[in-house]
ROTORKE-484002 format. One record per residue (C-alpha): residue in one letter; x, y, z. Coordinates in steps of 0.5 Angstrom, whole numbers, padded with zeros to 4 digits, always signed. Layout:
AXYZ;...
END
This chain:
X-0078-0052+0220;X-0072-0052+0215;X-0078-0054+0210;X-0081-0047+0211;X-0074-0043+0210;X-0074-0044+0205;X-0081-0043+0202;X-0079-0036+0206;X-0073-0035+0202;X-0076-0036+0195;X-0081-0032+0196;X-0077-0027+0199;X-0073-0027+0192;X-0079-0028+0188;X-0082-0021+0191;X-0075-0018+0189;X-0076-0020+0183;X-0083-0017+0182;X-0080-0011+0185;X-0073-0011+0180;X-0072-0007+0174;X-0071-0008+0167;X-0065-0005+0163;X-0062-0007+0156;X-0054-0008+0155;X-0053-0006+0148;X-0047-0011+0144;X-0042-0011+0138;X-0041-0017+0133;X-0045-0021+0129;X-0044-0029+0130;X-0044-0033+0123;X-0045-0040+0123;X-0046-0045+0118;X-0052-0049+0119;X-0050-0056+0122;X-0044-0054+0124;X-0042-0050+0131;X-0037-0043+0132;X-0033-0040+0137;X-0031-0033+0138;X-0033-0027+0143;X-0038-0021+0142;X-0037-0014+0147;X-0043-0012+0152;X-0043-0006+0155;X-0046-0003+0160;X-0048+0003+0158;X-0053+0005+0165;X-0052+0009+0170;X-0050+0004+0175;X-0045+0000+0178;X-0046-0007+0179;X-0043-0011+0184;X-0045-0018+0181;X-0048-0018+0173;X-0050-0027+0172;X-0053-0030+0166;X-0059-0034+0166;X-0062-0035+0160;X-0062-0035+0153;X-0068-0035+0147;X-0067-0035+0139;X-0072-0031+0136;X-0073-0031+0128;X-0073-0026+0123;X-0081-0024+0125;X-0079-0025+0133;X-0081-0033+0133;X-0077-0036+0138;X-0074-0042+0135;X-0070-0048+0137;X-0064-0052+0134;X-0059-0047+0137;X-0055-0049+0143;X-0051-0044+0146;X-0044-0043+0152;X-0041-0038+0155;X-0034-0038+0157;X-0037-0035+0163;X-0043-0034+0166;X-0041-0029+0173;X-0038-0023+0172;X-0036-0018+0178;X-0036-0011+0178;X-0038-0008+0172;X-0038-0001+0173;X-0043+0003+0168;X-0039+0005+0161;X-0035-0001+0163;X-0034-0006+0155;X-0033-0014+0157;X-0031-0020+0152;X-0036-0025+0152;X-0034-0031+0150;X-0039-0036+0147;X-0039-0042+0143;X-0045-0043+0138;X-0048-0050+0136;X-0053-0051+0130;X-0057-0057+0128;X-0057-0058+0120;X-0065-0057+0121;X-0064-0049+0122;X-0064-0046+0115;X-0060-0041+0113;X-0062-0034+0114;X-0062-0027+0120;X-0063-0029+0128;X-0063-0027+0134;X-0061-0029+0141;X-0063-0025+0146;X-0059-0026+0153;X-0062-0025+0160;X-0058-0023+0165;X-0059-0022+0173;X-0056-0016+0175;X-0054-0014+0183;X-0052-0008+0187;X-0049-0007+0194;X-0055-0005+0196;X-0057-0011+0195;X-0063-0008+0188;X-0063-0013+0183;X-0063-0011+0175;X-0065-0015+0169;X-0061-0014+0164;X-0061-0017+0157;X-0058-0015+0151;X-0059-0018+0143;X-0054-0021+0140;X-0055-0022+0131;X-0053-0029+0128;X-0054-0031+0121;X-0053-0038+0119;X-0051-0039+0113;X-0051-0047+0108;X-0045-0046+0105;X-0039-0046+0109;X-0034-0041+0104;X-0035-0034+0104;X-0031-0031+0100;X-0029-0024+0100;X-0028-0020+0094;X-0022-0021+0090;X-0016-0016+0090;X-0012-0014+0082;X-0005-0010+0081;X+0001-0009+0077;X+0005-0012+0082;X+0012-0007+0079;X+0007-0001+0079;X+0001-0002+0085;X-0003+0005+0084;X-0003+0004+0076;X-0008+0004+0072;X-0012-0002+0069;X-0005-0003+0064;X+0001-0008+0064;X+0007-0007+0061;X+0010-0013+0058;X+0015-0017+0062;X+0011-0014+0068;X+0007-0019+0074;X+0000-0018+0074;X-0002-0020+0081;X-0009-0023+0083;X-0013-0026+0090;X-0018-0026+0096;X-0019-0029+0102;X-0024-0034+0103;X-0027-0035+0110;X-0028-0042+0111;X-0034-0043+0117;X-0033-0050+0116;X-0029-0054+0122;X-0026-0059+0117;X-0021-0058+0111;X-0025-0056+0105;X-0021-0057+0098;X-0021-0052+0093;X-0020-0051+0087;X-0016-0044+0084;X-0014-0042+0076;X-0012-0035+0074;X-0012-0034+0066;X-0011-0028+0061;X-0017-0029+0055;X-0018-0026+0050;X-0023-0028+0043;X-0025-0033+0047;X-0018-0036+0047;X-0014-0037+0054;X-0006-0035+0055;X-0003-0037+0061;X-0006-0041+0065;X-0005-0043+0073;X-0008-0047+0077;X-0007-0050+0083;X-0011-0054+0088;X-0011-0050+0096;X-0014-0053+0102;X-0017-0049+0105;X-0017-0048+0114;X-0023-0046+0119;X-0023-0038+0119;X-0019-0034+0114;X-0016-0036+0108;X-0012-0032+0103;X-0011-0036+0096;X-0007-0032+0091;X-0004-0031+0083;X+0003-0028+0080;X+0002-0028+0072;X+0008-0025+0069;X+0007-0021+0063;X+0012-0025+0057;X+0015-0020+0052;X+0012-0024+0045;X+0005-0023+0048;X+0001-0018+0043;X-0002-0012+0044;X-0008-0011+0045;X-0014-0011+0051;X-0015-0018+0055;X-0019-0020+0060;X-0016-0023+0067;X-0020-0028+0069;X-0020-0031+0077;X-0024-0037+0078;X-0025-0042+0085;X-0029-0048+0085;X-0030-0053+0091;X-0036-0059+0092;X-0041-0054+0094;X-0041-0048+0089;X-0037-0043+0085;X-0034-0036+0086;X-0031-0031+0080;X-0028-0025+0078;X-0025-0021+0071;X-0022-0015+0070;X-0020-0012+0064;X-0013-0011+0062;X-0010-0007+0057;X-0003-0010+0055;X+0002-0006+0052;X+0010-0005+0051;X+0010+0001+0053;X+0016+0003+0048;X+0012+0007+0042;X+0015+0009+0035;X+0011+0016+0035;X+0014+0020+0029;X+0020+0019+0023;X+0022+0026+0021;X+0028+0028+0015;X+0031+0033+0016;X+0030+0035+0008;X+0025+0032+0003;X+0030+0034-0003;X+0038+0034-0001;X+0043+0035-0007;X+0047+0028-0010;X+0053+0029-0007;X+0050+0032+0000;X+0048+0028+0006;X+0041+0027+0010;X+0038+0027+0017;X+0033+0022+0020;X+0030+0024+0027;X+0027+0018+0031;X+0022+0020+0037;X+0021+0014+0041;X+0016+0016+0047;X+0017+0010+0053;X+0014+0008+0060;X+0020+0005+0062;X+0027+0004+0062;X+0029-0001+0057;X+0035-0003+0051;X+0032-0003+0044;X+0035-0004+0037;X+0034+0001+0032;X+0035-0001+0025;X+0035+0004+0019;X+0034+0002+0011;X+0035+0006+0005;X+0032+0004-0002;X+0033+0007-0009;X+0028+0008-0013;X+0028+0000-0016;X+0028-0003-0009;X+0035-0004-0009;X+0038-0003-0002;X+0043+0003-0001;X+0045+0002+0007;X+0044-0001+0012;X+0044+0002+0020;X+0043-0001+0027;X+0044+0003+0034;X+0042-0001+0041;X+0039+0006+0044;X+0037+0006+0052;X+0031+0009+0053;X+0029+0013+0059;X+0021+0015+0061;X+0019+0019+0058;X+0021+0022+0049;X+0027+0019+0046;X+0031+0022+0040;X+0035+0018+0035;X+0039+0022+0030;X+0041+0018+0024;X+0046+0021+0019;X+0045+0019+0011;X+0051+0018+0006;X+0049+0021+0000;X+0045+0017-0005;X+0044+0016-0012;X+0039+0021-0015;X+0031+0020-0015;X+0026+0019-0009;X+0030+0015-0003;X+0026+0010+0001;X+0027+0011+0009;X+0025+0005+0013;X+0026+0004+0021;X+0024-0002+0025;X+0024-0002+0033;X+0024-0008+0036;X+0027-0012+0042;X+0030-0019+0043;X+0027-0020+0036;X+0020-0017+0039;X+0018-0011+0033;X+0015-0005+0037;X+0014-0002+0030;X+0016+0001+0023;X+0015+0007+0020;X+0017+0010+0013;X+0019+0016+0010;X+0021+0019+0002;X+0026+0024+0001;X+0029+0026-0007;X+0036+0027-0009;X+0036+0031-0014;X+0042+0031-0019;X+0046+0036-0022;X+0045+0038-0030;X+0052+0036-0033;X+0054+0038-0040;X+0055+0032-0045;X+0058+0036-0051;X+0059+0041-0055;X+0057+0041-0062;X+0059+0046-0067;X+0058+0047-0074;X+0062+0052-0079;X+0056+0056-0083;X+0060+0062-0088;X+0063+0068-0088;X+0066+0066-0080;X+0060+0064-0077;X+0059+0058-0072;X+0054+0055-0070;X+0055+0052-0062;X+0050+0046-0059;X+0051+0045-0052;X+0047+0039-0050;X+0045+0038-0042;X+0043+0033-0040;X+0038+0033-0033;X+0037+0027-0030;X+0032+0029-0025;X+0024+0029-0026;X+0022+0036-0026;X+0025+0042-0029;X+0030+0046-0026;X+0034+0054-0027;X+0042+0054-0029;X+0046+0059-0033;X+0050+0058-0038;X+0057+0062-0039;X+0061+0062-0044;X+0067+0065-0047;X+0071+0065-0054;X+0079+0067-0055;X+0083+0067-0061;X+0090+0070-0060;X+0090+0071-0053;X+0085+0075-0054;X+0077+0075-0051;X+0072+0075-0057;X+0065+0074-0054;X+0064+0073-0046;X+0057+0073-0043;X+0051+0068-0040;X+0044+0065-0041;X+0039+0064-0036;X+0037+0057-0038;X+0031+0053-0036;X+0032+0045-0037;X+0027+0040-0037;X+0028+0033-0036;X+0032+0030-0040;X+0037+0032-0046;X+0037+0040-0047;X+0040+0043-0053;X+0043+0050-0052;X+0044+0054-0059;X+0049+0059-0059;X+0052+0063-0066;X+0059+0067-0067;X+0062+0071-0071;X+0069+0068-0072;X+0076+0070-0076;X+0081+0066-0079;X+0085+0061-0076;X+0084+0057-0068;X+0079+0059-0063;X+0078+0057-0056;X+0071+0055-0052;X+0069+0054-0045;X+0062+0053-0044;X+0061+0053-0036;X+0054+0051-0033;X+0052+0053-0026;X+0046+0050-0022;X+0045+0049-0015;X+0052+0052-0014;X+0055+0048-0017;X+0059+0049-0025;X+0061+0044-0029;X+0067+0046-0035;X+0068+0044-0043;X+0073+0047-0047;X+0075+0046-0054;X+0079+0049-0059;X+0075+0050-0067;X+0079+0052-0073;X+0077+0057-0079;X+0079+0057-0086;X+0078+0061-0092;X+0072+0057-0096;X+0065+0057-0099;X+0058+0056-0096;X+0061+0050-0095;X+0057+0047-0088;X+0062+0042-0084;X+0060+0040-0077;X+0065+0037-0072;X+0063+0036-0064;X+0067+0035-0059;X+0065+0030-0053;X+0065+0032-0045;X+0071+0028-0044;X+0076+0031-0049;X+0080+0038-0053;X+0077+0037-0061;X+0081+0040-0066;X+0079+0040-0073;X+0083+0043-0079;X+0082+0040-0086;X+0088+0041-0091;X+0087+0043-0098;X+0088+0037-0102;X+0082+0034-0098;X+0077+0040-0100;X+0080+0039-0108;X+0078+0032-0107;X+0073+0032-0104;X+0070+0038-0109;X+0071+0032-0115;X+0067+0027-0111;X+0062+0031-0111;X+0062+0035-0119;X+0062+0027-0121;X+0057+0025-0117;X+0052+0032-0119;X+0054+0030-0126;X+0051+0023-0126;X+0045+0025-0123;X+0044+0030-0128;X+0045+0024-0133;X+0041+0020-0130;X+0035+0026-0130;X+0036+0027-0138;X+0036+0020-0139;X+0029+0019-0136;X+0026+0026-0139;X+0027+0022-0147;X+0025+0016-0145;X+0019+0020-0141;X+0017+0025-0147;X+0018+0019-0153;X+0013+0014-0149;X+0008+0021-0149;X+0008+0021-0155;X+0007+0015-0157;X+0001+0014-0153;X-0002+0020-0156;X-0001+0018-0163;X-0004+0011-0163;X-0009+0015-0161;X-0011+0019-0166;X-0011+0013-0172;X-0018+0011-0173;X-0020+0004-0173;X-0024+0002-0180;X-0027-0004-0181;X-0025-0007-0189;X-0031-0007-0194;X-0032-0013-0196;X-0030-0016-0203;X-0036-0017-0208;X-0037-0024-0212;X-0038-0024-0220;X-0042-0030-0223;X-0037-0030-0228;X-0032-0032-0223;X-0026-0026-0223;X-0026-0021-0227;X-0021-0017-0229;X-0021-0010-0232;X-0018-0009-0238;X-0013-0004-0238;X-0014+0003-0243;X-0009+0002-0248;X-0003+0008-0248;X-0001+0011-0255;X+0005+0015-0255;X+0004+0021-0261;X+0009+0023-0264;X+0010+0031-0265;X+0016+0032-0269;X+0018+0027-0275;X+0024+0024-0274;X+0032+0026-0275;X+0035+0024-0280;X+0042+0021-0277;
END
């Protein structure tokens, strides 16, 4: 009897069963999982149908592959296979634990989980749901990798010396064991490697973090690099680059002079534009150079600089005349930031150097002035000058002059009486004058030229007495009389000498005839006989 109820109930329920009604709960969450291993975790069902359910029950499960195939090597728990109440719209945890046989390879799957749903009127509902998993041969996944400028995390991909270059990621390990991981982060530039750090990380099962600090030295050039993150464990390899570009953030942007000619005696202005991305102490250092590389003066300043345009201002002490060097360097803790060069000229005020004069005839004097300027191109000035005797002005006036370069030679002629004259030749140029005076003295005499100077440092006065002119108008008759028996002399010996020439000229030469030679041997003519007639007779005594 009790046989035959039970018979009676079973078909009772099958015929239920036959009668019930199918719905699908929809789910949340993947499960992942590493082949050979197991997992745990929780995914969310719900129930999304327009009935209240007195009591939902788990059943069963199958595992069906990427073409729907169902699959074996997967063995699942739940938590919890009774839930009660579970009224419609209603989200519950499920709570599983998940093993994989290491014959399952990696790829997408499915479990599909069938539930009986009941009623308090006693109506049954199967229900079943889908859940995905995806099995996975290696047991880390890494996620991507994270890079900032730890002093500015919104910058661009820039980094200022003495900044932090910051660098990580998280690592899920699947695996339910320690796995060792080795990590290195490094900057690398041509090939070659700055900074390197490396560490070895153990990681846990679930979620790892693995992270860099990279400080930025101050002496690191300039210049792009590219920040390399790497990972290595036992089974594979994880990377990640990005590039940086590296820079002080101090730049010398501009040297300007306040003048590119200054006069000798005048000071100069050098401006130095600095811009800066942060707030920094820098020494500045100011060289000047002469024409032949010889050092003048030396400047350095520590400035504090502000983000954003900075100006140093420098004064100049007066320099020599001709182009001046400039040279600025900028640096840090030894660290150059930069140099920069400019040149100025000095130019140099024309001076008088002396004043000359020659006394010609009848009062007339002959002035030269000799200016002298020192600079590389010409230049305009003007000459003043005054002449007095007795108290009283003679000549007074100017002259627009043009100097070359170098020695000038000013002539200027005057009309002077007898006696003590003053000078004074004044030059002007650039606003600036320049002074020579002296005294000339103007006596009685012939066309006779004397020349007298006076230097640019001191008064000449030149006055001849009259014995010095007798004496030295002896010295110079004795001198034209020797010349001019000198100049006799040599006309005889000349016209003597001409004549003789010319005389031995004129004589022919004759070739004597030669003697004839007698038989007889030498004959001599006689000679005719002389007789003396007598005219007169003789007187008687």
């Amino acid at each position: 009897m009790k046989r035959v109820t039970i018979i009676i109930a079973i078909t009772l329920f099958l015929l239920c069963l036959a009668s019930a009604q199918f719905i699908i709960f929809s789910s949340q969450g993947e499960i992942l999982v590493l082949s050979g291993d197991y997992t745990e975790g929780t995914f969310i069902l719900k129930n999304d149908q327009n009935v209240d359910f007195k009591v939902v029950s788990f059943r069963k499960y199958v595992v069906l592959d990427e073409k729907l195939n169902e699959v074996g090597g997967f063995r699942l728990e739940l938590q919890k296979t009774i839930y009660n109440e579970w009224t419609s719209g209603e989200s519950r945890e499920i709570s599983y634990k998940l093993f994989v046989n290491e014959s399952v390879k990696s790829g997408n799957y499915q479990i599909v989980l069938t539930f009986w749903g009941f009623l308090d009127s006693g109506d049954i509902y199967i229900i079943t749901a889908k859940i995905p998993v995806k099995v996975i041969d290696k047991p880390l996944i890494f996620k991507e990798a994270i890079t900032y400028v730890k002093e500015r995390p919104f910058s661009s991909n820039y980094v200022l010396n003495g900044e932090t270059v910051v660098v990580f990621s998280h690592i899920n390990n699947l695996k339910n064991s320690i796995i060792p991981l080795k990590a290195s982060a490094y900057l690398e530039r041509n090939g070659k490697k700055y900074l390197l750090m490396t560490k070895v990380v153990n990681l846990t099962k679930g979620d790892n973090i693995v992270r860099f600090e990279i400080p930025i030295p101050y002496d690191l050039p300039s210049g792009n690099y590219k920040l390399v993150y790497l990972l290595e464990y036992p089974g594979g390899t994880y990377s990640f680059s990005k590039e940086y570009y590296i820079q002080f953030g101090v730049e010398l942007s501009a040297l300007s002079l306040k003048s590119t000619y200054v006069l000798e005696d005048s000071k100069n202005e050098v401006y130095i534009t600095l811009t800066s991305e942060r707030d920094i102490k820098v020494n500045v250092t100011l060289l000047t150079y002469d024409k032949n590389g010889e050092l003048l003066h030396k400047y350095a300043e520590t400035v504090q600089l502000q983000k954003g345009t900075n100006i140093v201002r420098f004064s100049l002490s007066p320099a020599p005349p001709g182009e001046v060097k400039v040279l600025v360097k900028v640096t840090y803790d030894g660290i150059s930031l930069g140099e920069r060069s400019a040149t100025y000229h000095v130019i140099a005020y024309p001076k008088i150097d002396s004043v000359t004069y020659r006394i010609l005839y009848n009062g007339k004097v002959e002035f030269t002035v000799a200016i002298m300027n020192e600079n590389s191109k010409k230049i305009e000035g003007v000459l003043h000058y005054r002449i007095t005797a007795a108290n009283e002005t003679l000549y007074k006036g100017l002259k627009d002059i043009t100097l070359f370069p170098r020695e000038n030679k000013i002539r200027l002629e005057f009309t002077l009486p007898e006696g003590e004259a003053k000078y004074q030749f004044v030059l002007s140029a650039f606003g600036r004058n320049t002074i020579k005076k002296g005294t000339v003295y103007i006596e009685k005499q012939t066309p006779t030229q004397t020349l007298s100077s006076t230097s640019s440092r001191s008064t000449i006065k030149t006055k001849e007495t009259t014995s010095q002119l007798i004496g030295r108008e002896h010295k110079e008759k004795k001198t034209w009389t020797m010349y001019f028996v000198g100049i006799l002399i040599a006309a005889i010996l000349t016209a003597v000498f001409i004549r003789l020439v010319k005389s031995d000229k004129k004589k022919k030469r004759k070739r004597p005839m030669p003697k004839r030679k007698s038989p007889l041997g030498k004959y001599k003519k006689p000679k005719i006989p002389k007789f003396r007639e007598k005219t007169e007779l003789p007187k008687n005594k």
